[in-house]
N, C-alpha and C positions, 0 to 999 in steps of 0.2 A: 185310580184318579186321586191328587192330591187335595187337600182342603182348599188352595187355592182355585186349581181348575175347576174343583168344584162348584164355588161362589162366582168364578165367571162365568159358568156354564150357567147357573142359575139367573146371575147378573144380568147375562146378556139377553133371557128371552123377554125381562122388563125392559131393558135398551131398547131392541127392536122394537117392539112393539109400540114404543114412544115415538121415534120413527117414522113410522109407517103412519102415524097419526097426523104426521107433520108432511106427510105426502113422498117421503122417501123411499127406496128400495132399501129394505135393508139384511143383512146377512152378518153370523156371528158362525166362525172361523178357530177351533183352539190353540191352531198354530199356524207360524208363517208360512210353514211348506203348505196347508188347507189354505191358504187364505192366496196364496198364489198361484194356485190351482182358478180356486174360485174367480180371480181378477182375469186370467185366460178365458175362462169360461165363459163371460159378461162379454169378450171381444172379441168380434166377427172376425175372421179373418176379412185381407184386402182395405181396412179399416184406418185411416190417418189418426195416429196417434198423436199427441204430444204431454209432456208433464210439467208440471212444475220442480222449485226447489224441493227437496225432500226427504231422509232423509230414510222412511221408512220405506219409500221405494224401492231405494237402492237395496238397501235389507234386506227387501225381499227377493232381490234378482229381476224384479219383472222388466227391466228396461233390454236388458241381456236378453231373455225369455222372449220378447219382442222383436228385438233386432235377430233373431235367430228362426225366427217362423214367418208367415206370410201376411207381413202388415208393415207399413208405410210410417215410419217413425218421425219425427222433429225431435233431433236431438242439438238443443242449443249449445250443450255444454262442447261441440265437437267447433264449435263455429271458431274459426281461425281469425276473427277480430271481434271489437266492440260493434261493429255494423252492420258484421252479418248475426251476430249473436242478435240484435236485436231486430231484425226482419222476420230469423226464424221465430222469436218470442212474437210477434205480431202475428204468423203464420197460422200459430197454435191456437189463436182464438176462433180462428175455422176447424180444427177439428172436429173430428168425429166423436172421438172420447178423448178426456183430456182427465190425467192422474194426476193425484195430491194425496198430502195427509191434510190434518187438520190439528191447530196448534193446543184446541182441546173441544171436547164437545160436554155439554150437559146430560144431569139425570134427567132433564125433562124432553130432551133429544132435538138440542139445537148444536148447531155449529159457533165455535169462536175461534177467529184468526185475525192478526196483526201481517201485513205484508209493509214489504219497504217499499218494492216498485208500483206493485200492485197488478200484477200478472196474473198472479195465482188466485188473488182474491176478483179478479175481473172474470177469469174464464168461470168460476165458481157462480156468479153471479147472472153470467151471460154469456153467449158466444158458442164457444162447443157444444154439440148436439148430446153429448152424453158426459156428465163429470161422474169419475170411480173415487172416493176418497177413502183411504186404508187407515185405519186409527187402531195402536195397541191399548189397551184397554188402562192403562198407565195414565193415558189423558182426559178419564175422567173429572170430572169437575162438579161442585154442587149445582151450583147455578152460572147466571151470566159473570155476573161479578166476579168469582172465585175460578170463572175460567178465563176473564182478561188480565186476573192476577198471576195467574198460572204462565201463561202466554207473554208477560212484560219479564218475571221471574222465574221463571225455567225455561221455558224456550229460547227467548230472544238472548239469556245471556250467554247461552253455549252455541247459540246461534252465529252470535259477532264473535267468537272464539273460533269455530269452524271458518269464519269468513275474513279472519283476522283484520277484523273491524275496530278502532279504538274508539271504542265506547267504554263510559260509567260501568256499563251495566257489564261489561269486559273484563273489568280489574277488579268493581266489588261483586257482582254476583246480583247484585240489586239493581233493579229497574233505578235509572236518573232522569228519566222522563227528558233525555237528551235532544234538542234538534239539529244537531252538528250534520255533516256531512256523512258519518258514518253509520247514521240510525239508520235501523233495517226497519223502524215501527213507522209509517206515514200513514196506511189505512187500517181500524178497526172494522171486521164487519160480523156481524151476529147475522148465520142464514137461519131462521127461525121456522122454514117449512119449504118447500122445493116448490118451486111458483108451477112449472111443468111437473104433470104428476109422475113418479120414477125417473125426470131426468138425470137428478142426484143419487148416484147409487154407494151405498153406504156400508164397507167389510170391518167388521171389528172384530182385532185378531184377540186370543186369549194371553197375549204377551206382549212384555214391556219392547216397543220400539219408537226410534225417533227419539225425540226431545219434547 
């Protein structure tokens, strides 16, 4: 074991543990192959999927891994216009289990994320009967603050790069606190404890993924 794996392995059993405090399920994973086992595991087969944007999903294969066993997927990204894209995004907030990452979480084991449409931060909040969220341990953060810094300043600028968005934050690297048409930032939401107890379930891998 490396000195790194090490410090996450140790890392993560204080993660958890904060966690679990805050009413979550949570689980610590030291690689993405374990941690996508683990997201299989948590899903019944026969089970209505859907996920959000992400980035560490894809990472991990589980969408593939899904469409490939016995479970009922909402895959927007397949939708052949803006209309049906957006019916199936509506679809997904009846799911069953509904996958994300998260843009960063705290040592004290809260959630921080920025969405543009608000999808992703909607089903997290509400709707789906079961949210899985996959964070590599890369997005920790001290507190709230330093993880909505995190989240204006490293996610969302490689974020509008992936999305070839022209934004500020696109061409410098820095948050511009933009409201043009292109900002992917309209809602902040800090989930601070899972209001249903376990319906947030929470795999943190021992590696750098996502943004």
């Amino acid at each position: 074991m490396t000195v790194r794996e090490n410090y996450y392995s140790n890392l993560s059993k204080t993660l958890v543990e904060n966690f679990k405090k805050r009413r979550f399920e949570a689980y610590y994973c030291p690689t993405k192959e374990d941690a996508l086992k683990k997201a299989m595991d948590l899903i019944p087969e026969k089970s209505l999927v859907a996920f959000g944007g992400s980035m560490t999903i894809k990472e991990l294969g589980l969408i593939d891994s899904l469409e490939k066993g016995d479970y009922k997927v909402i895959n927007r990204e397949m939708a052949r216009n803006p209309e049906e894209k957006d019916e199936l995004t509506r679809k997904g907030m009846n799911a069953d289990y509904y996958l994300m990452s998260s843009n960063a979480f705290t040592a004290q084991g809260e959630l921080v994320n920025i969405d543009g449409l608000g999808n992703r931060v909607g089903a997290l909040c509400y709707g789906p009967r079961n949210v899985v969220v996959i964070m590599g341990m890369n997005k920790l953060s001290q507190n709230r603050e330093n993880g909505i810094w995190r989240t204006q300043n490293v996610a969302s600028p490689q974020n509008t790069i992936r999305l070839e968005r022209k934004t500020p934050c696109a061409i410098t690297g820095v948050c511009g606190d933009c409201l043009g048409d292109g900002s992917i930032c309209s809602q902040i939401v800090i989930t601070r404890r899972s209001s249903v107890q376990g319906r947030i379930k929470i795999i943190l891998v021992g590696e750098d993924l996502g943004y």
